[in-house]
C-alpha positions in Angstrom: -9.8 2.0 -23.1 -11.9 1.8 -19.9 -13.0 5.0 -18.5 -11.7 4.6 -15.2 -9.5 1.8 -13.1 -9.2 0.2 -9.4 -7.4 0.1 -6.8 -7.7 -2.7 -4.1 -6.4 -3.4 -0.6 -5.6 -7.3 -1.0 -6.1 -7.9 3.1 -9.4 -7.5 4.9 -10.7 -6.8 1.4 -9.7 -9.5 -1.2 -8.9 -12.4 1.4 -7.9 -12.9 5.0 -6.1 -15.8 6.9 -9.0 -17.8 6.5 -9.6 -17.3 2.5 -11.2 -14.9 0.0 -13.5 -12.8 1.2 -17.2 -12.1 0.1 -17.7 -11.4 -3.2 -14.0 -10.8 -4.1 -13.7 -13.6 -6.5 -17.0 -12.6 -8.5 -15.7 -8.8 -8.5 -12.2 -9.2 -9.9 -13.6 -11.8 -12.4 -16.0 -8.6 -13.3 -13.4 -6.8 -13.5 -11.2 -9.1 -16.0 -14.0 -9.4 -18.5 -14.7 -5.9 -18.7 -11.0 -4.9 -19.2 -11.0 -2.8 -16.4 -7.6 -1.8 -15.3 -6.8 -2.7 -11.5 -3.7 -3.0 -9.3 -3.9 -4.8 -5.7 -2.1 -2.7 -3.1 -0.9 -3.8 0.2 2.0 -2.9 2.9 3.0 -6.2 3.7 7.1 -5.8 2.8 8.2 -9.2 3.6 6.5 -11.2 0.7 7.8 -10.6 -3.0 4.8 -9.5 -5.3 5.1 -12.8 -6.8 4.7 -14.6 -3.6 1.2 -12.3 -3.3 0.0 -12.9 -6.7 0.8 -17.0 -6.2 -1.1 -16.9 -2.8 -4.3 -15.1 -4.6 -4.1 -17.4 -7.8 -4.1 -20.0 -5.5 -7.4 -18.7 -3.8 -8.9 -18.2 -7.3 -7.9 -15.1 -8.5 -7.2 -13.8 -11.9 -4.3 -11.9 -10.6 -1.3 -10.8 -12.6 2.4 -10.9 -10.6 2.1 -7.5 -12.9 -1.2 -6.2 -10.9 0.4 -6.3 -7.5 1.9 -3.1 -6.0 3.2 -3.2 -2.3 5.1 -0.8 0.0 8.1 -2.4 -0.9 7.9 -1.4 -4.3 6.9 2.2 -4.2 9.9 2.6 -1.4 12.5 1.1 -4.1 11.3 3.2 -6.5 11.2 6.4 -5.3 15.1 6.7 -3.5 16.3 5.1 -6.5 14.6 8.6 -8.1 16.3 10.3 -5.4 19.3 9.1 -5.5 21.0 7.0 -7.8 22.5 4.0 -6.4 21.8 4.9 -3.3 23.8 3.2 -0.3 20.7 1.7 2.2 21.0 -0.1 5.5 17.8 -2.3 5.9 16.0 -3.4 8.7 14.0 -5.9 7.1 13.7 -8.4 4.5 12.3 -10.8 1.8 10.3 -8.5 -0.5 11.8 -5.1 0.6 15.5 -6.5 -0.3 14.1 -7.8 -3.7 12.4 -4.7 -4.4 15.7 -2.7 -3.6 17.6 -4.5 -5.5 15.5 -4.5 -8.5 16.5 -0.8 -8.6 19.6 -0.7 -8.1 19.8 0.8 -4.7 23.2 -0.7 -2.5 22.3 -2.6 0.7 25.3 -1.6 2.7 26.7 -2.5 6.2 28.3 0.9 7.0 28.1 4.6 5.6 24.1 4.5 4.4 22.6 7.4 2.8 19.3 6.1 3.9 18.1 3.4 7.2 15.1 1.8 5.6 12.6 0.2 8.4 10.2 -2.7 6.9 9.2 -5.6 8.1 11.2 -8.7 9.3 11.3 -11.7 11.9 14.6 -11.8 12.8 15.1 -7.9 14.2 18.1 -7.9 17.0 19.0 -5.0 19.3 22.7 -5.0 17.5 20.5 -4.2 14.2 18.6 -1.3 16.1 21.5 -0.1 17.9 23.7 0.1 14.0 19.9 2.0 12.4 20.2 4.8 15.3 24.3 5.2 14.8 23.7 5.7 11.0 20.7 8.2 11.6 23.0 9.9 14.1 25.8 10.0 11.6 23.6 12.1 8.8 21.5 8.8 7.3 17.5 9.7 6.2 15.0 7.8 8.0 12.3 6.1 5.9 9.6 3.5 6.4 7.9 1.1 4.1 4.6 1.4 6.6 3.3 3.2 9.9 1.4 -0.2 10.6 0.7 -2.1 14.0 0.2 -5.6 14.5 -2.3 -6.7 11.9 -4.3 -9.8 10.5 -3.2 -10.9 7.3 -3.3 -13.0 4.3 0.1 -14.4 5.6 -1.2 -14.6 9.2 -0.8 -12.3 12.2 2.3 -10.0 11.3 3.8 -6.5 13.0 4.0 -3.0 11.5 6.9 -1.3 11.3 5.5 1.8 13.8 6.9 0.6 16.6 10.3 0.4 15.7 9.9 3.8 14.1 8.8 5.1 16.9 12.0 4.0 18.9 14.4 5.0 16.1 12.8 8.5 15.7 13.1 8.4 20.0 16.3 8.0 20.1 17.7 10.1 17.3 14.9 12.8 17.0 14.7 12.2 13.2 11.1 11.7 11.7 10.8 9.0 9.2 9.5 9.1 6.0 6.6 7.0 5.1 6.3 5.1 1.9 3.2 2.9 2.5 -0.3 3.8 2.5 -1.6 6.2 2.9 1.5 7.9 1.5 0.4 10.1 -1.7 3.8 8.9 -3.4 2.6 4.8 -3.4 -1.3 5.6 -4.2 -0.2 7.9 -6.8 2.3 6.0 -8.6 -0.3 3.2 -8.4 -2.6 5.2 -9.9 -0.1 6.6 -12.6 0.6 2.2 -13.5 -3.4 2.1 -14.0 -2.6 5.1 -16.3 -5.9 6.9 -14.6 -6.2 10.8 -13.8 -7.4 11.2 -10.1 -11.0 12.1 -11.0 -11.1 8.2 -12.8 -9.7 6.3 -10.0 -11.6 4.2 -7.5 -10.0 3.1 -3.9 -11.5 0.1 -1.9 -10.2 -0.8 1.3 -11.0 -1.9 4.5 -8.8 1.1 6.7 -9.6 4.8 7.0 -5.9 5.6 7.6 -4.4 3.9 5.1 -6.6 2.9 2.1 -9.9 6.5 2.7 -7.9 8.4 4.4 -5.3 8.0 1.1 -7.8 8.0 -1.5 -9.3 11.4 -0.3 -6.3 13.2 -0.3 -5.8 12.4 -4.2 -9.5 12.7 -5.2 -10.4 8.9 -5.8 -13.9 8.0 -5.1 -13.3 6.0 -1.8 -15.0 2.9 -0.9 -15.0 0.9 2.3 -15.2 -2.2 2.9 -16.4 -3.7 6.3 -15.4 -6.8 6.0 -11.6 -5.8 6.9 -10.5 -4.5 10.5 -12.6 -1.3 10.9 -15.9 -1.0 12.6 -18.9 1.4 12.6 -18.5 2.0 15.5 -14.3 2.9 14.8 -15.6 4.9 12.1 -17.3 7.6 14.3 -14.2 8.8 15.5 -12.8 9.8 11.7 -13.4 13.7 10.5 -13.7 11.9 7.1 -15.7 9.5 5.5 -15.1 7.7 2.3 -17.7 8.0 -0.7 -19.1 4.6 -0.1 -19.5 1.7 2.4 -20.1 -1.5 1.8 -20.5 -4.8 3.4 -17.9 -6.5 1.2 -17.5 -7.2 -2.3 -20.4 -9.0 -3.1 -22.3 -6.1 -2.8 -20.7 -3.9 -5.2 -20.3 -4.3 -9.1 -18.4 -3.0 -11.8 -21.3 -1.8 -13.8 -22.4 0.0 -10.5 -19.5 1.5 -10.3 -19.2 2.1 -14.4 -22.8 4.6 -13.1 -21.2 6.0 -10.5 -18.3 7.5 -12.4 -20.2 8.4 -15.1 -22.2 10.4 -12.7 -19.1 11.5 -10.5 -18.1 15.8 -11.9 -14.6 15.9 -12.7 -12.5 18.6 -10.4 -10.7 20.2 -13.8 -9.1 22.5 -11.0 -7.6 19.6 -9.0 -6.6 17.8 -12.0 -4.2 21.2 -13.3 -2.7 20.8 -10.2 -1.9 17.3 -9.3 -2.0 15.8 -12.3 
């Protein structure tokens, strides 16, 4: 059993409208022949992890439908742990509705225990005005992401922060967040990998989502440049992840092998959190 396991941003990190990025294809072959357990993360909501692991396969990926975790998923998931069958009222659809129904949680038209928010390309004022009269009523807010408009594999796509935002305006509810950098989604990632914290590596290209979620669980955090952020972007952060890197192709899995044998394991945070 390997020692420790990955987990990668798939946009900005692993491929971009354009293609694979730097290095990716080399890294996640590494990672194949060395049995090293990794899942690829991402908050897109609208595309079924099947969809994602097609796309990348297509690029030249050895990626598993199995290896794929998204927003989507970890939302599902933890209502249906909530709640059992649930009654939801989404705002959204493709992947999230799959995901939903996968767990048996009731996409409704009236009486919701929970307005879900992903993302979509058919949103109507009728849809927003139904969301803010079932949050009015007693419904929980929850997001699949806290995103703005974004570059990805897919093409240019919108977040889900500003309809939030609007929702939790006009009904003075705050939403719960299910994407990254949640700590549920990166640690039930992490718990797939079947990896304590201290043996768990993040790489992504965003310091609010993929460092910024890393630190706060205690995975050695890796950033990627080629992705969205900047150095420049970077000085404005009170944290900074454990590494930065170019892209892909310069980092390896037996650098990475070192620097986890090298890395001291927090005992203390690992009674804790698990």
């Amino acid at each position: 059993m390997s020692r420790f396991g990955v987990l990668l941003d798939i946009d900005g990190v692993l491929c971009n409208p354009s293609g694979l990025m730097l290095g990716a294809a080399e890294f996640v072959d590494e990672l194949v022949k060395k049995n090293i357990p990794f899942m690829c993360l991402s908050n897109n909501s609208l595309k079924k992890r099947s969809e994602m692991s097609q796309h990348l396969k297509d690029l030249g990926l050895a990626v598993k439908t199995e290896q794929i975790y998204t927003s989507a998923m970890a939302t599902a998931r933890f209502l249906a742990q909530q709640k059992k069958n649930a009654r939801v009222y989404v705002l959204g659809s493709g992947g999230l509705l799959t995901a939903l129904e996968k767990n048996n949680l009731m996409i409704v038209e009236d009486k919701p225990d929970y307005v879900i928010v992903g993302e979509g390309r058919d949103y109507s004022l009728e849809v927003v005005d139904q969301a803010i009269k079932f949050l009015n009523e007693g419904a929980r807010l929850v997001t699949v992401n806290m995103d703005n408009q974004r570059s990805t594999a897919f093409g240019l796509r919108s977040g889900c922060c500003s309809i939030v935002k609007l929702l939790e305006d006009e009904t003075n509810k705050k939403a719960l967040n299910l994407g990254k950098p949640s700590p549920l989604m990166l640690r039930s990632a992490r718990k797939l990998l079947g990896m304590r914290a201290s043996f768990t590596v993040m790489i992504g290209d965003h310091m609010d989502n993929d460092i910024y979620g890393g630190i706060q669980l205690g995975y050695y955090s890796i950033m990627v440049m080629s992705g969205r952020a900047s150095a420049e972007e970077m000085k404005n952060y009170s944290f900074m992840p454990d590494k930065v890197i170019g892209s892909l192709g310069e980092l390896s899995v037996t650098e990475l092998e070192t620097i986890i044998d090298d890395k001291p394991i927090d005992e203390d945070y690992l009674i804790t959190f698990g």
